[in-house]
C-alpha positions in Angstrom: 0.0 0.0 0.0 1.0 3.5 -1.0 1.2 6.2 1.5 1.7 10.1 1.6 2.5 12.6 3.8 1.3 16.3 3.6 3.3 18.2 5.6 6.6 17.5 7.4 6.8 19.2 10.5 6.7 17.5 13.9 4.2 15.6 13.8 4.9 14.7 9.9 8.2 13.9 10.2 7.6 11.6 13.5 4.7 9.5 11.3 7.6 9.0 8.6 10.4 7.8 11.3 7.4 5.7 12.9 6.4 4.1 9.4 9.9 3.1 8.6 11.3 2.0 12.0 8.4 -0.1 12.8 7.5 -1.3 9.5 7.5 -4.8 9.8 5.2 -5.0 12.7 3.3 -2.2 11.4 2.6 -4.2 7.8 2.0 -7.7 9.9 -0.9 -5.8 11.7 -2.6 -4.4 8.3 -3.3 -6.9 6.7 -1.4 -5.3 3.7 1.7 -6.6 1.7 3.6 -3.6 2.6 3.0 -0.2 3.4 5.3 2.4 2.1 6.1 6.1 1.6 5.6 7.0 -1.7 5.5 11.2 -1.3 5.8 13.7 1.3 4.7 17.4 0.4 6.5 20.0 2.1 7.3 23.6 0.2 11.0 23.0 2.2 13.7 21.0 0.5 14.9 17.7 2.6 18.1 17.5 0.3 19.8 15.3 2.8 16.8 13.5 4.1 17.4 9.5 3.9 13.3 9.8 2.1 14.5 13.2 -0.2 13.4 10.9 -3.1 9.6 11.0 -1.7 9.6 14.9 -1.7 7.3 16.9 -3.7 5.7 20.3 -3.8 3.2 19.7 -6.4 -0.2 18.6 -4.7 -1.2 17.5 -7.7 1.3 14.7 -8.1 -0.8 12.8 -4.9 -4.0 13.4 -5.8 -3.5 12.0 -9.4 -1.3 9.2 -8.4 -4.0 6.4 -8.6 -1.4 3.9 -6.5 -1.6 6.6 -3.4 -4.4 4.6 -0.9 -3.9 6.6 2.2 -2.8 10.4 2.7 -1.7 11.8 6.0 -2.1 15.4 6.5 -0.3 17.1 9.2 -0.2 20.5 7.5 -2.5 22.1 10.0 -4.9 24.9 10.0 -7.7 25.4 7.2 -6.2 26.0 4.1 -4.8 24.9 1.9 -5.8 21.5 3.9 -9.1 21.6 3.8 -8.9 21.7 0.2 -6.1 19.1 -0.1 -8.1 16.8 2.3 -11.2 17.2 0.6 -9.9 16.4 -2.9 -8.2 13.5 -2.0 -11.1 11.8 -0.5 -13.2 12.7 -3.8 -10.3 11.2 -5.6 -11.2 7.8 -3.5 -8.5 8.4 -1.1 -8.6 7.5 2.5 -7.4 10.1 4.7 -5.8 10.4 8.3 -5.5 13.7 9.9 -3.6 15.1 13.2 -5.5 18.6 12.3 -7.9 19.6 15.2 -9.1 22.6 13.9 -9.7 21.0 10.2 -12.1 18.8 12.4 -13.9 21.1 14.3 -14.3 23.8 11.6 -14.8 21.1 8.6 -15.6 17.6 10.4 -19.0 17.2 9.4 -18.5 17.9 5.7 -15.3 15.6 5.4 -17.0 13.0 6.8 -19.8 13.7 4.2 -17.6 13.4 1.3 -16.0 10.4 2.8 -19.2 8.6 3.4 -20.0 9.6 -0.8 -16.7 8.1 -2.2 -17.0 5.5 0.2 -13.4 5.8 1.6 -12.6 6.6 5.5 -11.6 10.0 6.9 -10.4 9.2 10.2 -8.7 11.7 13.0 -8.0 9.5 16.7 -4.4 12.1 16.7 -6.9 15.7 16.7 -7.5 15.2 20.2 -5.2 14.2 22.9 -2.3 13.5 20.8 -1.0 9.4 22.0 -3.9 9.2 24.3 -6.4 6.6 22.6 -10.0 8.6 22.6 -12.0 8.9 19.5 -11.9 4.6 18.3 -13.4 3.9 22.5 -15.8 6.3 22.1 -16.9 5.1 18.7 -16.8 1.4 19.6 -15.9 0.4 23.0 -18.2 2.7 24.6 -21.0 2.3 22.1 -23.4 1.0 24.3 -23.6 3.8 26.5 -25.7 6.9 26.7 -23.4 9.6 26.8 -24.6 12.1 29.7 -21.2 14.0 29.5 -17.4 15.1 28.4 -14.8 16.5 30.4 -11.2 16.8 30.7 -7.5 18.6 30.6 -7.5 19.2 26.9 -4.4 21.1 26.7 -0.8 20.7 27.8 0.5 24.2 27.9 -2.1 25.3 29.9 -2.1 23.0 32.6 1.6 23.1 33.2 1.0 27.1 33.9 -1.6 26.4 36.3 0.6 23.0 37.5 3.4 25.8 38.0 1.0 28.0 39.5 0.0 25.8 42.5 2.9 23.4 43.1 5.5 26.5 43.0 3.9 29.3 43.2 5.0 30.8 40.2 3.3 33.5 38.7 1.2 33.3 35.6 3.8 35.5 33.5 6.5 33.2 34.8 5.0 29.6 34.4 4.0 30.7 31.1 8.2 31.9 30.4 8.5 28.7 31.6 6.1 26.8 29.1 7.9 28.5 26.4 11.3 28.4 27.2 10.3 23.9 27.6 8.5 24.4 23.9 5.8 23.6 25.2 4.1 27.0 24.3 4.6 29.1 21.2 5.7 32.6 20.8 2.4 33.3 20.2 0.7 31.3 22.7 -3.1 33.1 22.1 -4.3 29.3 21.2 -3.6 27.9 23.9 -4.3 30.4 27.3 -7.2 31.6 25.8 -8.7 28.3 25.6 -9.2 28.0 21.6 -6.8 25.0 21.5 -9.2 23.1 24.0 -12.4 24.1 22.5 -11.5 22.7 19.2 -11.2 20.0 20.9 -14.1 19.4 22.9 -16.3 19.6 19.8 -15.3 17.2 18.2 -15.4 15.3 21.0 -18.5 16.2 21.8 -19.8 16.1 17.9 -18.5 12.5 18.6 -20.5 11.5 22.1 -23.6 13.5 21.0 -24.5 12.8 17.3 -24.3 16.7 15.4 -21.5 19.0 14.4 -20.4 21.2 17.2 -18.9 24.3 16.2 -16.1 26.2 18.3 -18.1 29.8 17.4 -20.6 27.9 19.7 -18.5 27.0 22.8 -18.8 29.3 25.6 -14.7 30.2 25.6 -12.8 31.6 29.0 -8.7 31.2 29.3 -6.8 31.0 31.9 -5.1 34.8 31.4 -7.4 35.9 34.4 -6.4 33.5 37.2 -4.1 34.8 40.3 -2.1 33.5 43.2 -5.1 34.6 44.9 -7.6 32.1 43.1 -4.5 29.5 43.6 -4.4 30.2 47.3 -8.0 30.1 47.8 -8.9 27.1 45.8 -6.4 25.3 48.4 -8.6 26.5 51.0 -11.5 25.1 49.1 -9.8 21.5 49.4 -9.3 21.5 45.3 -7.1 23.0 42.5 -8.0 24.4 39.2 -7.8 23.0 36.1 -8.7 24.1 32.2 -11.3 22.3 31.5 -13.2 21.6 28.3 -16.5 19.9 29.0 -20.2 19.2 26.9 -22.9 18.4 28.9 -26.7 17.0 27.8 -28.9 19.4 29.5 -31.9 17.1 28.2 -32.5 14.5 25.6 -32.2 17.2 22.8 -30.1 19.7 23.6 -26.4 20.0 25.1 -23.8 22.9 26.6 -20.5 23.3 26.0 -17.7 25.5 27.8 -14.3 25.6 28.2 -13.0 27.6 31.0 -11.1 27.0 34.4 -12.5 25.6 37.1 -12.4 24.6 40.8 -12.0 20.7 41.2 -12.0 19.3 44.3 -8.3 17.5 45.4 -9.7 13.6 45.2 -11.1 14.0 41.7 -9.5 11.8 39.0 -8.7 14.9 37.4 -7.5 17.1 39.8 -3.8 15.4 40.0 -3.1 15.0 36.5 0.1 18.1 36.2 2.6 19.5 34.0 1.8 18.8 30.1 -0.4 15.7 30.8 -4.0 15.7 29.4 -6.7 13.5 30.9 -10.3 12.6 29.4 -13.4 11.7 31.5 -16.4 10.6 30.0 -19.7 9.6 31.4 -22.1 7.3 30.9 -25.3 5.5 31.5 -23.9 2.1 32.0 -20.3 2.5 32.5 -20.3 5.8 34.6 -17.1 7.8 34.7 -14.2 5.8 32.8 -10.8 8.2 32.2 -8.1 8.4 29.8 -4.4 9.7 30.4 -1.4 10.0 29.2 0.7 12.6 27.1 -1.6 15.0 24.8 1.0 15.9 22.2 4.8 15.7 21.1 6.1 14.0 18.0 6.1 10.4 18.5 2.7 10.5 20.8 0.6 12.1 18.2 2.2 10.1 15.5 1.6 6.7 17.0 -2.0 7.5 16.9 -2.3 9.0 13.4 0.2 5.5 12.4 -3.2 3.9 14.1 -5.0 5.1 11.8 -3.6 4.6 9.0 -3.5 1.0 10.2 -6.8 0.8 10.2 -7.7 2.3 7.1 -5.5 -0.6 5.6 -7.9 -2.9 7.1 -10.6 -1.5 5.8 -9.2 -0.9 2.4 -12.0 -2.2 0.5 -14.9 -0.5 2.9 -15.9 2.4 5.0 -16.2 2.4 8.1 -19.2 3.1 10.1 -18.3 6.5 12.1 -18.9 10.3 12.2 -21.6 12.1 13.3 -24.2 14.1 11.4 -25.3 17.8 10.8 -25.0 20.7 13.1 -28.3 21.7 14.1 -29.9 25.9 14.8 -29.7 26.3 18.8 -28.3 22.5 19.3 -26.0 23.8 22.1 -27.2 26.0 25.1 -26.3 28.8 27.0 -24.1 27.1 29.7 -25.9 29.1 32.5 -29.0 26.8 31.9 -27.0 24.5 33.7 -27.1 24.1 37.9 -23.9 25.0 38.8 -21.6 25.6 42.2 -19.8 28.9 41.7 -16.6 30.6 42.9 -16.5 34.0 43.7 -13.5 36.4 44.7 -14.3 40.4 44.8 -13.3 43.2 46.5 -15.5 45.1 49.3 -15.2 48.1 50.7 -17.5 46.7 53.9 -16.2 43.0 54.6 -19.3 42.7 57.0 -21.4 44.3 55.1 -20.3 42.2 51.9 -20.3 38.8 54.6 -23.8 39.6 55.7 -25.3 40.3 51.9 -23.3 36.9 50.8 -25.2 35.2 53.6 -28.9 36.3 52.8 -28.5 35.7 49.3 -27.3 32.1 49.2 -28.5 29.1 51.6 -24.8 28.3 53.6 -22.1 29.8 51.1 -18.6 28.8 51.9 -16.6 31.3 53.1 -13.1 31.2 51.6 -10.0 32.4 53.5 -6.2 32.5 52.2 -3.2 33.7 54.0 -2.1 37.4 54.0 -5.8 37.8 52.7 -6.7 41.3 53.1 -9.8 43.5 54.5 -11.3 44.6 51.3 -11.3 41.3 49.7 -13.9 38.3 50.4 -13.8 34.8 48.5 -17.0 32.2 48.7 -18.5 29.1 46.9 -22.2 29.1 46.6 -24.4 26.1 46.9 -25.5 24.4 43.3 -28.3 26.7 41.7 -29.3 27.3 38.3 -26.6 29.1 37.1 -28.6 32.2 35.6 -30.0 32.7 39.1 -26.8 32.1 40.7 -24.9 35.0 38.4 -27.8 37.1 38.7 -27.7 37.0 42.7 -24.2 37.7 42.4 -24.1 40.4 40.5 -26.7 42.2 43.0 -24.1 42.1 45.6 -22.4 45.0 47.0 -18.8 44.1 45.9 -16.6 44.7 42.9 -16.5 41.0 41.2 -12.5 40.0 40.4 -13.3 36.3 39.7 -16.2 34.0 39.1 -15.5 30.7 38.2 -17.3 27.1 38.1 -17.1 24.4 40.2 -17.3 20.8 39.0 -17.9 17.9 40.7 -15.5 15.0 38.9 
């Protein structure tokens, strides 16, 4: 079987090294003859690359190249790979794709064209890098109704916050930090603003629930806006917080989805996974709260599960297989404050009693928060679960100035 390669960055380059060094189990396990590299597209020259004979910059020579079966892209972004991807699997190509934000812009319609030329567009290395997600929730969790979708979608983010609690560090630091480790770019927007992770959550989400989720749609807060005050206080709280991307069914037809951080409480299977680690939990009727761990990019990670994929689509070379989801659907997803929620609060008062008293009235046994060094004119509670609306709209009646508000999850 025939195999290119669109794009040779990281994540390219790693599926090529993977291809070649494991070959022979990787061909055993395909049910193939062989499997080999027959271009890679890059606009760089690889003059000195052991595969510079593979190298192309003309799209055109894959697309037309009959004996091509599978295409890899690992390009990223939306163009010209949405283009590429979408031509190849016209031309009767199967694809594989590492591309999170082709998915969760362009998912819906791929799969589309896929399911028309009856070839397989398959993407288990757009979320969570190594960490196996997409094939259990296709297959091995088929059976279940999903009720929800949660986790640490993004590395760079949770070693700031990781940082942040186990050191200290300031957020301008730990992020220094990130970057200086490569784990952040120099732009790192993506990423701390929560983009990265709600890319990610629909189409893990599009997968659990059936219908395209768009990131427009995703209720999207970063972690620019946390302190060492929110760190200190969440310890009081007996938790940490994490970036978490979550979709939740708020009744048989509709669903919410958010990213944002949030308080966690210490035991919860998520609150100890640190530094780049990612961590999945998903929920459901039968099997109730099963998680998945391990590192959610780097090279060889995310390129063992696009190599997975392509795997499979050489098992299924002469059908499709049975996966995707379907349209997106007017008003599908929620505003997130329809949902009951436990809230965290930090402001500033100029009347700590006064501010005490007024917290006290309007919620039924708030806890108090309390950090040390914590000053007069600032005041720090957790309310009980309300509707959320309610809850926001009580809070905003108070007689403070509001610093932080953030949600509180109970995994």
């Amino acid at each position: 079987m025939q195999i290119a390669i669109m794009g040779f960055g990281t994540i390219g380059s790693g599926v090529a090294e993977l291809l070649l060094k494991n070959n022979k189990s990787i061909v055993a396990k395909s049910g193939q003859a062989s499997m080999e590299i027959k271009y890679i597209l890059d606009i760089r020259d690889f003059d000195n690359h052991a595969l510079r004979d593979c190298f192309t910059k003309n799209f055109d020579d894959i697309v037309n190249d009959p004996s091509v079966r599978v295409v890899v892209e690992c390009m990223g972004g939306l163009e010209p790979a949405f283009t590429y991807v979408s031509s190849c699997l016209a031309a009767g190509k199967d694809v594989v794709t590492s591309n999170k934000e082709l998915v969760a812009e362009k998912g819906y319609e791929l799969l589309e064209i896929a399911k028309k030329n009856n070839v397989n567009f398959l993407f288990e290395a757009s979320v969570g890098g190594g960490i196996p997600i997409i094939r259990p929730i296709s297959s091995c969790l088929a059976a279940n109704e999903i009720e929800e979708i949660a986790g640490i979608l993004n590395g760079t983010t949770n070693f700031i916050l990781t940082k942040m609690f186990t050191e200290q560090t300031s957020f301008e630091d730990a992020l220094a930090q990130a970057q200086q480790n490569g784990y952040a770019e120099r732009n790192p927007a993506a990423d701390i603003e929560g983009h990265d992770a709600a890319r990610k959550i629909c189409i893990l989400a599009s997968l659990c629930f059936g219908k395209h989720i768009y990131p427009g749609s995703v209720e999207t807060v970063g972690i620019t806006g946390i302190t060492a005050e929110d760190v200190a206080y969440a310890a009081d709280w007996g938790g940490t917080i994490k970036l978490i991307g979550r979709a939740k069914k708020l009744n048989d037809e509709k669903i919410c989805a958010t990213v944002g951080p949030c308080l966690i409480q210490a035991h919860s299977q998520l609150a100890n996974v640190n530094d780049v680690f990612n961590a999945i939990l998903v929920r459901g009727d039968a099997i109730g709260d099963v998680v998945f761990y391990g590192r959610g990019a780097g090279k060889f990670p995310t390129a063992s599960a696009v190599v997975a994929d392509v795997i499979d689509c050489a098992r299924h070379s002469t059908k499709r297989k049975l996966f995707g989801w379907g349209a997106p659907e007017d008003g599908y997803v929620l505003d997130a404050e329809l949902q009951n929620s436990s809230l965290y609060v930090r402001a500033d008062t100029d009347d700590y009693v006064a501010a005490f008293n007024a917290v006290n009235r309007a919620f039924d046994q708030p806890q108090i928060l309390h950090r040390e060094g914590e000053p007069k004119s600032e005041i720090a509670f957790v309310t009980p679960v309300l509707r959320e609306k309610e809850a926001r709209a009580a809070i905003a009646a108070l007689p403070m100035r509001m610093k932080t508000i953030l949600r509180v999850l109970d995994y």
